[in-house]
Structures are given as structure tokens and as C-alpha cells.
BAVEXVEX-178620 format. One record per residue (C-alpha): residue in three letters; x, y, z. Coordinates in steps of 0.2 Angstrom, whole numbers, padded with zeros to 4 digits, always signed. Layout:
! residues N
ALAXYZ;...
! end
This chain:
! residues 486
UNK-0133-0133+0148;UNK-0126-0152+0150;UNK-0115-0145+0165;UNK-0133-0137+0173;UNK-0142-0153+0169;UNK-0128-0162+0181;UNK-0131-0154+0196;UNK-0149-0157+0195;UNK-0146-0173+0195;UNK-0134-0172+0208;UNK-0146-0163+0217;UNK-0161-0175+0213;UNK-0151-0189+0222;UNK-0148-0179+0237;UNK-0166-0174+0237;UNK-0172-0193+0233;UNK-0185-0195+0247;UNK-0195-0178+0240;UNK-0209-0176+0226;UNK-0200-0173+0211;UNK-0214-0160+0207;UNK-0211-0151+0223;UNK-0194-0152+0221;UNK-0195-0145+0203;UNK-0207-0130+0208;UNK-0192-0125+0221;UNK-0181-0125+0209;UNK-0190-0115+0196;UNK-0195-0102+0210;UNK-0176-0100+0218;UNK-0170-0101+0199;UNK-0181-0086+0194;UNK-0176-0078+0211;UNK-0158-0078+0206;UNK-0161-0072+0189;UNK-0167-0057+0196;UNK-0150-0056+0210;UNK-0141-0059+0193;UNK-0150-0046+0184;UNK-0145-0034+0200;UNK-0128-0038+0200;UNK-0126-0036+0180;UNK-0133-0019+0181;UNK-0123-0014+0196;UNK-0106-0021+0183;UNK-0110-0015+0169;UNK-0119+0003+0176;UNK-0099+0006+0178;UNK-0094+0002+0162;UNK-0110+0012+0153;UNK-0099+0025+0148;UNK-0087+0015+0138;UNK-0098+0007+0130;UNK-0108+0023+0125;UNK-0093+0029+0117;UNK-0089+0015+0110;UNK-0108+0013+0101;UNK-0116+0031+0105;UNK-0134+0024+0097;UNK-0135+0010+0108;UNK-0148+0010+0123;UNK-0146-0005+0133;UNK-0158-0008+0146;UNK-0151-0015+0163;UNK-0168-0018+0171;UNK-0172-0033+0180;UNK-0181-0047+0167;UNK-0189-0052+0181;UNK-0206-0046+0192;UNK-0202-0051+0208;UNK-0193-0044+0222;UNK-0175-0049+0223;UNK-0174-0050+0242;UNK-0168-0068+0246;UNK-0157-0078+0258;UNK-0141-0086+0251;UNK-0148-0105+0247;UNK-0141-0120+0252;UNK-0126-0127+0244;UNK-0134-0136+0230;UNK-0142-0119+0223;UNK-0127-0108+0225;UNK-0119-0121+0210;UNK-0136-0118+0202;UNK-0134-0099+0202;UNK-0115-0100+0197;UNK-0118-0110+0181;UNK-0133-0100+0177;UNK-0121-0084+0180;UNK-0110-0088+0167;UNK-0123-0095+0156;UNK-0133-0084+0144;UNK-0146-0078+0156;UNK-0144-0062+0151;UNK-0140-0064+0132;UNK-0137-0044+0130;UNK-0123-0044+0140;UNK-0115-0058+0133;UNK-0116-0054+0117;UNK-0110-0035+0124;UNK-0092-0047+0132;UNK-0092-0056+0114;UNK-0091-0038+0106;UNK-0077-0030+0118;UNK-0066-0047+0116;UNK-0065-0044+0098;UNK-0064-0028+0099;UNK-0050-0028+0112;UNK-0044-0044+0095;UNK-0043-0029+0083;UNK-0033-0018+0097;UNK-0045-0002+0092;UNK-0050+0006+0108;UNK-0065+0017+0106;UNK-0055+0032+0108;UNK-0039+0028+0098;UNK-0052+0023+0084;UNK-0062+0037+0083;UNK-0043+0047+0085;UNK-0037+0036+0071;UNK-0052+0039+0059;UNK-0051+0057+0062;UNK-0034+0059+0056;UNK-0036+0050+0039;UNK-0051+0059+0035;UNK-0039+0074+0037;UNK-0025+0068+0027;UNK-0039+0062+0013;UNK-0044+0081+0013;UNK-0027+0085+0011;UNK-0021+0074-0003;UNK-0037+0072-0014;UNK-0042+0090-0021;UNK-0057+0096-0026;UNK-0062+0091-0046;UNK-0069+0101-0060;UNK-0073+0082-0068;UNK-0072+0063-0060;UNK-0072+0048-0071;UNK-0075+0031-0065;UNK-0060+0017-0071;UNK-0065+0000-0078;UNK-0053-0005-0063;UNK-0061+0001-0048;UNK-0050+0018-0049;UNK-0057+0035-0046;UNK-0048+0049-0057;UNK-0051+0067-0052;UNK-0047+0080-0064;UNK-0038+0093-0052;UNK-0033+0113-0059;UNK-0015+0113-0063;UNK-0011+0124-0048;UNK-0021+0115-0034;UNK-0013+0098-0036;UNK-0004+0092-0019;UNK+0014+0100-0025;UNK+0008+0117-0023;UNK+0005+0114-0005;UNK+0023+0116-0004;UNK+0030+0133+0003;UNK+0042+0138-0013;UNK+0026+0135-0025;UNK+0012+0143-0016;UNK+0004+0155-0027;UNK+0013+0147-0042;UNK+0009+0136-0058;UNK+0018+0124-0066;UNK+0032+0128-0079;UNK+0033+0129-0099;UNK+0041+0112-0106;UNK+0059+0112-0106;UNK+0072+0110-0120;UNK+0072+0090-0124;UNK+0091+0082-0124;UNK+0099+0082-0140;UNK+0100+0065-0150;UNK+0080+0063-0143;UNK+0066+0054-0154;UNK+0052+0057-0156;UNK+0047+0042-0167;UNK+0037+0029-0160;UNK+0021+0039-0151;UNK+0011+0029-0137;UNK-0006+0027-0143;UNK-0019+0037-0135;UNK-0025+0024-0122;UNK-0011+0017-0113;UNK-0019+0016-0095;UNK-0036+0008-0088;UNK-0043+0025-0082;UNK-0044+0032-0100;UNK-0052+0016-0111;UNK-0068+0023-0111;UNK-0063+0039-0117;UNK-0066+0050-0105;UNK-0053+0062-0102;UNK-0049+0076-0090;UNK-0050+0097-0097;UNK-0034+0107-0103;UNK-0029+0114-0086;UNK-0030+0102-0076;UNK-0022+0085-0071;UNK-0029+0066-0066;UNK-0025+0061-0049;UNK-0030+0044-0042;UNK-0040+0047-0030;UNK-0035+0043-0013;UNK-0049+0030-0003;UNK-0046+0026+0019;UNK-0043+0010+0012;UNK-0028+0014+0005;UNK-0022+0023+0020;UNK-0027+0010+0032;UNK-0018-0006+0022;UNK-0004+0005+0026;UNK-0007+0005+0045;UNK-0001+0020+0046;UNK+0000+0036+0038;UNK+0017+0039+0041;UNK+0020+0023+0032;UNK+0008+0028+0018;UNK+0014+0031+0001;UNK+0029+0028+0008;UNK+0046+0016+0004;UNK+0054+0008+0021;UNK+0070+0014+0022;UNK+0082+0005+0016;UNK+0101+0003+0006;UNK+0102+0003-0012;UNK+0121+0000-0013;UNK+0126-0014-0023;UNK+0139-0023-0013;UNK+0126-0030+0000;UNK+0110-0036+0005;UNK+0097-0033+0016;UNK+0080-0027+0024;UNK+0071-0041+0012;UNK+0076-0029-0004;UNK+0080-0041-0018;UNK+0087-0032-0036;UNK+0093-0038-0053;UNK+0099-0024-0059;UNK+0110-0014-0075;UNK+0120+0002-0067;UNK+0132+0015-0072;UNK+0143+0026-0060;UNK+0159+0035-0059;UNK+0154+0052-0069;UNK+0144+0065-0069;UNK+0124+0062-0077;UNK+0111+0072-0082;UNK+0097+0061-0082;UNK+0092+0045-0090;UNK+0081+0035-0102;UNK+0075+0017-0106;UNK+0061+0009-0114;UNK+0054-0005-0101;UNK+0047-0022-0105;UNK+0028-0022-0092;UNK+0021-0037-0088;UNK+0011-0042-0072;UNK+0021-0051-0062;UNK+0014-0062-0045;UNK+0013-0053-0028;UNK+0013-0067-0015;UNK+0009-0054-0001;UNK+0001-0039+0001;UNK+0014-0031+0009;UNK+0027-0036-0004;UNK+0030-0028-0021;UNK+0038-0031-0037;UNK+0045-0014-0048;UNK+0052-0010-0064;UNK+0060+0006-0064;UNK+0076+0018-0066;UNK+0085+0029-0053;UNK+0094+0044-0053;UNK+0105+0044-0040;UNK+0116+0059-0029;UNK+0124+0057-0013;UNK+0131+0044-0001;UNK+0120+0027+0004;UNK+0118+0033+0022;UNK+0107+0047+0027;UNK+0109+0061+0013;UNK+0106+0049-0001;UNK+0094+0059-0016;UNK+0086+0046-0028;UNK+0071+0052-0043;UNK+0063+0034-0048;UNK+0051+0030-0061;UNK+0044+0015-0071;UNK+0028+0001-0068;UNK+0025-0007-0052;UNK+0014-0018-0042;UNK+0009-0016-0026;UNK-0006-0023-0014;UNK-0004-0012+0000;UNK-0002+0005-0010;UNK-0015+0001-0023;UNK-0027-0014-0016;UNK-0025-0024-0030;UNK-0010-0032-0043;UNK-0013-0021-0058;UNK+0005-0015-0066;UNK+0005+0004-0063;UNK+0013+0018-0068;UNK+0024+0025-0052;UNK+0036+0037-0049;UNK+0044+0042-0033;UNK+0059+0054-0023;UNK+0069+0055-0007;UNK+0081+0068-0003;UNK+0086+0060+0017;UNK+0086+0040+0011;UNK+0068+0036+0011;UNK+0070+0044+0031;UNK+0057+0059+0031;UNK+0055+0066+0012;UNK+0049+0059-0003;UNK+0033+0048-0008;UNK+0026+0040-0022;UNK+0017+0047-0037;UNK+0006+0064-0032;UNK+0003+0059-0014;UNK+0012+0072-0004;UNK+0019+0090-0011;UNK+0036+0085-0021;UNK+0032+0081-0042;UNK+0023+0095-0053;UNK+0013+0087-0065;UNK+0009+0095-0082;UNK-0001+0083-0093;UNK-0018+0079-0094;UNK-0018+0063-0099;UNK-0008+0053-0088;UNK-0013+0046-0070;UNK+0002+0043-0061;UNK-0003+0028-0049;UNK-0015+0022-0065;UNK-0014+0006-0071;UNK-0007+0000-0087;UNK-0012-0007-0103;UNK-0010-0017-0112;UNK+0004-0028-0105;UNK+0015-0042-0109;UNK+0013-0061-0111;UNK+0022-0077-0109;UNK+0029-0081-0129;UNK+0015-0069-0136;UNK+0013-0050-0137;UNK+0028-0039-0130;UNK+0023-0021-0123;UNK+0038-0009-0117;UNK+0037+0011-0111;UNK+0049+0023-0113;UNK+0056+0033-0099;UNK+0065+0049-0101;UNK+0073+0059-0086;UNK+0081+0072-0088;UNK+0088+0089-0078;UNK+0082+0106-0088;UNK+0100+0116-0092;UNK+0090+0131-0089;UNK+0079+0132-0071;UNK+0090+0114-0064;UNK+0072+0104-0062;UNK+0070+0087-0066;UNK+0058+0081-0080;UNK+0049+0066-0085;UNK+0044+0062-0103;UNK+0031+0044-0104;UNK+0033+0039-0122;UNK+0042+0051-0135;UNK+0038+0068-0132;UNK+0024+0067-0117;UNK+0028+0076-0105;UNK+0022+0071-0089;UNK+0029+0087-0076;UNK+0045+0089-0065;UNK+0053+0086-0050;UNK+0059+0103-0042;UNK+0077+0107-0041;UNK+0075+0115-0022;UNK+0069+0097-0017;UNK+0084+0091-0015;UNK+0105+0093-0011;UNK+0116+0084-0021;UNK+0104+0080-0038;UNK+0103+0101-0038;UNK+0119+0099-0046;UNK+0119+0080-0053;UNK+0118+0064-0051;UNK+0133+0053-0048;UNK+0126+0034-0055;UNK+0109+0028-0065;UNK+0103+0012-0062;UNK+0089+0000-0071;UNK+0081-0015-0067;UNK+0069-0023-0054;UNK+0066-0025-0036;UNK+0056-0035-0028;UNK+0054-0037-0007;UNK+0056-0054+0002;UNK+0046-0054+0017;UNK+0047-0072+0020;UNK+0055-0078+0035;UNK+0064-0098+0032;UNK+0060-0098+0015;UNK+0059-0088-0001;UNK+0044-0078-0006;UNK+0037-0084-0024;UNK+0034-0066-0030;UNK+0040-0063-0046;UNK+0051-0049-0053;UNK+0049-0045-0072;UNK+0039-0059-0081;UNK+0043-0071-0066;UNK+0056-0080-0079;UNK+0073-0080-0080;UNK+0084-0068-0091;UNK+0091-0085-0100;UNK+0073-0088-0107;UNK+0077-0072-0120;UNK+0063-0060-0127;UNK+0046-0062-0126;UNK+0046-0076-0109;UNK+0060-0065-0100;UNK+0057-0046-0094;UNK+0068-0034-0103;UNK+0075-0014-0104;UNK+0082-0007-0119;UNK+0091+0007-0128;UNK+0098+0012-0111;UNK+0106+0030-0111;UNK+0112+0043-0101;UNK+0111+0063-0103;UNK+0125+0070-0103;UNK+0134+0087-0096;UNK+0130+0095-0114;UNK+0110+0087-0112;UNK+0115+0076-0124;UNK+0109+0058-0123;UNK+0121+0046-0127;UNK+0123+0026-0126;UNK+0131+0018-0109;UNK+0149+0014-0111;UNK+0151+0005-0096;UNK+0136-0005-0090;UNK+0137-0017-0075;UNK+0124-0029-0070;UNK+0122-0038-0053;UNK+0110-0050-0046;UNK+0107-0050-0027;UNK+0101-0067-0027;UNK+0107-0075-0043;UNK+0097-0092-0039;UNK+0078-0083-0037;UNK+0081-0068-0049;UNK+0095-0067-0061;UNK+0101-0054-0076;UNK+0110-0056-0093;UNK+0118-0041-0101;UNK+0121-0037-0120;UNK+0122-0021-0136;UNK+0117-0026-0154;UNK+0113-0011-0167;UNK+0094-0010-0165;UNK+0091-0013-0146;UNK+0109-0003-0140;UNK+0112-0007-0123;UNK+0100-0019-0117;UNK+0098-0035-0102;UNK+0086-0046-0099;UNK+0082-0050-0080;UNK+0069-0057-0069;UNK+0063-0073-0061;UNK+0050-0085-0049;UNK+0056-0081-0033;UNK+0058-0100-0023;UNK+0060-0115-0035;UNK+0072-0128-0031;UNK+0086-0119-0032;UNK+0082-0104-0022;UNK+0069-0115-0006;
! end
């Protein structure tokens, strides 16, 4: 009101020779005359634009209605007044419809138009309905999670057209050479500590929140990995790996037992991953990968818990594939597992170690994909008719971690693996160990030609090595940007 408090002045040394008094009551009477031309002009705006608003905020009434009780019948006042009545225009009169412009700015800020947000919400609720089944139990985990216990033959995979009507198939024959030494205790994830558990028949599914769906900003993103190449000879899309690999016969499936730590997530729409693959095909469209290992990842999950993940693609990440349950693909069979549940216990710097074994392998018998957790939990199967070139095999197996850098002119200070180097050694650097591959008899064996590659030696590095009780074994990892990687 300082700019108003001007022109009264200016107006006051104009009007000098009059009685202030008089000269105030005139101004009182043609500034409550042209509150209510204001108030006719507002209504006549914003009558036009009632219908927008309405949808936009169905329960709000807003009345238009003169605040004055006067007729509004007046002659256009001399120049002095007109810049009265503009500055009074723009003030906050009126404060409704002020506060109603205020509102449409930010919600114009937030690009959600009434329609397309209503649109928006509509769809997720959709896919929610979709992807979280109905539960015979629901236990509440320590960290935040919900856990469903879903029948066996309602979870997301029997949406899927070849599995309708069907349920999920006996255990298969292990690989010869497996042990089974070495059980996981009962409570190796968060959801399961308080020891609650889900019935025989059925299996825990994280439940999926709009939350979830909405960090993703989409849901074809959701659940999702971006498109990428894994090949090992470049570097791109902000896809950074330190990683242990075999190739150049035919394989079977794989096993390890992986170091978990929690490593730092500078962003929320970064990630750091410790996992195998199982890999068919060329590195362009047809590409067929099975993944599996511990993760952390803001945008899927909401917070920096180390989960439990596993994941397929049968087009290169293009139009198939997801993560963990979250569209029809993985059968799961256990009922003690949460895929997408986090883990724990979990590694520390020079103090306790914790590692989980991973065992993938393709049944002899029906051709599907298995996963054992441990040694000897079975966690379910991928299906053979999910993909091309891993119906038959896989052509190389790779180890390690990835993390994504979506920093632009400097590096991002996520970390992969502990966030220390592999030079640091065991229990300061990440590790995998008693690396194997199943052979075409489905017999596990040791490696015998391991390679290991850094993309970006300087933020994340890897050291190879065998001794008798570890086998095949590296250590890998790192900070992400320190002086020698800005």
C-alpha cells in the first residue's frame, strides 16, 4: 500500500486549496464506488472461468457478489482516481480472488491441469488394483513396508496368458556339486523380525503405494530399468559397472555369494546394485538378461534400505521385463521371502561382514529359470516362454555392481559396494565370492576364465583373485567423486 499512499499525496498537493476532510470523505465514497465496479468486473472474469475452477475444486462455493451495498452506477473520475482504482485493482480488494490466481500459478508450477490430474490419478489407482492382489494376511514392517500375503496362484505372474488357470510348479532338480551347508537364518529381511509370517499357500508381496508410482513419473517408467547397453567395451547413458564376467561357452546358470552393505545414494533418481546376470542374445534389441542380488534405490522404494531385487528383459530393457513381482514375468514359491524387502543384517566398515548366496539356474526338465536365496530356499522361477535366446541358454554371466551417474560436470558421490576401494581388502571393500557357473550337464563348477573391468577405474575400481576357501572371488567398489575422479 506505499505505491496507494503516493498518489494520495500526489493527489493531496493537487487538491491543496480544499478541506482535507472534504477531500478525504470523496475519497472514501469514489473508493467504495469503485470497489463495487471492481467487484462487477471480477465476477464478470472469473463467472467465465467458474467452470474450471469447479473442476478443479468441485467443493468450493465461491461467491462473486458485490461486497458492497451501493449501486455501482458511476461516471469515470477524473484522472487522479482512475490511478486510485488501478492500484486498488491489483491490490487485494478482493482477497478470494487473489488468493484463487495465487492457487492457479502454482498449480499451473506443478504442470497438473485439473483434467490431466484427475486423468493421472485415475490410471495409478488402476495399475495399483492391478499389481497389489487381494491378501489373506498383511503384516506391517519395522521399515515403513506393507507385506501382503497373496495365494500362490493370484500373484501378478498369473495374469500372464500361458499361466492363467495354473499354479506354480514343484521344485526342480538342484545342480550337481550344490551345498547345502550354511542355512540363512530365519530372519534375514526387515518385514519378518517381528515374526510374523505369511500362511503355506501363499506368498509376501510388497505392497505397492501411488507414492511409488508417482516418484517414477510415470508408469511406464515404473518398476522399470532405462534402456541401456551392458556391453563391456563402452560407456554410456550414466551406467557405471566394476564388474567380474565370463563368456564364450554355453551356461546354465550361475551362483555367488554377495558381500551387502548400504552404500550412499546421492540422488533419488540414481541407484547403486549388487547383482549377477544371466545373459542371451546380442547388445541391441534382442538382448535376454535374468538379474538378481541387493540394491538401493530411492525412486523404486522411497528410501536407502539394501533390498533384495530381481529383475528380466527379453527386448533390452525396451518393452518387457520389471523388477521383483511388479508386472506378470517371476513365479514365486516361498513364503518367506519378500522380493523388494529389505535386508538385514548388513555389512560394516572394519566390523561385521554379511554376504547372500545366489543360485540361478535352468531346470534340465521344463527349461525355466530358478532362483535359490541362501542354500536350498527356493524363491520361484522365471518361465522359459519369457524369453528367445535364454529358452535355450545363456551365452556369458556377469558379477559385480553398477551404479548410475546422473551428474552433469562433475561426478556423482554415490557409492557402489561399501563405497571403498577393492585395494582396502575384506571387511572395508565390497566383495563376491565362490563364483560358479552351471554347466550343460547342471553341474556347477568353478570359473576358469574370469575377467574384470572397471568403467571408470578412478571412481569405482575391481581387484580379481582364487585361493582354496573363497574360489573365485574380487573385491570392487568405491566413493564415486574424490580427487581423482572430480
Amino acid at each position: 500500500m506505499d505505491l496507494l499512499g503516493a498518489v494520495l499525496q500526489l493527489a493531496n498537493t493537487k487538491l491543496k486549496d480544499n478541506n482535507w476532510r472534504n477531500l478525504d470523505q470523496q475519497h472514501r465514497r469514489r473508493i467504495r464506488q469503485f470497489q463495487c465496479t471492481k467487484a462487477q468486473t471480477v465476477s464478470l472474469i472469473q463467472e467465465e472461468s467458474e467452470a474450471t475452477r469447479h473442476t478443479r475444486n468441485p467443493s468450493s462455493k465461491m461467491d462473486y457478489s458485490s461486497p458492497c451495498g451501493c449501486s455501482c452506477n458511476m461516471i469515470i473520475p477524473p484522472i487522479i482516481y482512475i490511478l486510485v482504482c488501478i492500484l486498488f485493482f491489483t491490490s487485494s480488494v478482493c482477497p478470494a480472488h487473489s488468493l484463487e490466481s495465487r492457487n492457479s500459478s502454482h498449480q499451473a508450477n506443478q504442470t497438473f491441469r485439473p483434467g490431466e490430474e484427475s486423468q493421472k490419478l485415475k490410471t495409478i489407482r488402476a495399475h495399483l488394483t492391478k499389481v497389489n492382489k487381494p491378501a489373506v494376511k498383511t503384516i506391517q514392517s519395522p521399515d515403513g513396508d506393507t507385506i501382503d500375503c497373496v495365494l500362490s496362484h493370484h500373484q501378478p505372474a498369473f495374469d500372464h496368458a500361458k499361466l492363467k488357470g495354473k499354479k506354480p510348479l514343484d521344485p526342480p532338480e538342484r545342480p550337481k556339486g550344490h551345498d547345502t551347508t550354511g542355512i540363512l537364518p530365519e530372519e534375514f529381511q526387515l518385514w519378518s523380525m517381528s515374526g510374523e509370517s505369511c500362511p503355506e499357500g501363499t506368498v509376501p508381496i510388497r505392497r505397492t503405494s501411488e507414492q511409488d508410482i508417482l516418484r517414477a513419473n510415470s508408469i511406464g517408467r515404473f518398476a522399470r530399468k532405462l534402456r541401456r547397453p551392458i556391453r563391456r567395451d563402452t560407456t554410456s547413458n550414466g551406467h557405471e559397472h566394476a564388474v567380474g564376467y565370463v563368456t564364450g561357452d554355453q551356461y546354465y546358470g550361475a551362483k555367488a555369494s554377495i558381500n551387502v552393505w548400504a552404500p550412499r545414494v546421492a540422488s533419488q533418481y540414481e541407484f547403486s546394485l549388487s547383482q549377477m546376470w544371466v545373459i542371451a542374445g546380442s547388445f541391441n534389441d534382442d538382448l535376454n538378461t535374468i538379474e538378481a542380488g541387493w540394491q538401493v534405490s530411492p525412486e523404486l522404494y522411497g528410501d536407502n534400505y539394501p533390498r533384495f531385487f530381481t529383475y528380466w528383459t527379453s527386448d533390452a530393457y525396451q518393452a518387457t521385463g520389471c523388477y521383483n513381482l511388479l508386472c506378470s514375468g517371476f513365479v514365486q514359491t516361498n513364503n518367506r521371502i519378500a522380493i523388494g524387502a529389505a535386508i538385514s543384517p548388513t555389512s560394516s566398515y572394519n566390523g561385521g561382514q554379511f554376504d547372500i548366496s545366489l543360485l540361478i539356474w535352468k531346470d534340465p526338465k521344463h527349461g525355466n529359470w530358478w532362483l535359490e536365496f541362501g542354500s536350498g530356499i527356493l524363491v520361484g522361477y522365471w518361465p522359459s516362454f519369457l524369453f528367445t535366446h535364454l529358452r535355450n541358454s545363456a551365452s556369458m554371466v556377469q558379477f559385480g555392481g553398477e551404479v548410475v551417474n546422473s551428474r552433469s560436470g562433475f561426478h556423482t558421490t554415490t557409492q557402489m559396494g561399501s563405497g571403498h576401494f577393492a585395494g582396502e581388502g575384506f571387511g572395508k571393500a565390497s566383495y563376491f565370492r565362490n563364483l560358479q557357473v552351471v554347466d550343460w550337464d547342471n553341474s556347477l563348477i568353478p570359473l576358469s576364465n574370469l575377467r574384470v573391468l572397471a568403467d571408470h577405474p578412478n571412481c569405482y575400481d575391481i581387484q580379481g583373485g582364487i585361493n582354496r576357501v573363497w574360489g573365485n572371488y574380487f573385491y570392487y567398489g568405491g566413493p564415486g567423486r574424490n580427487s581423482r575422479c572430480p
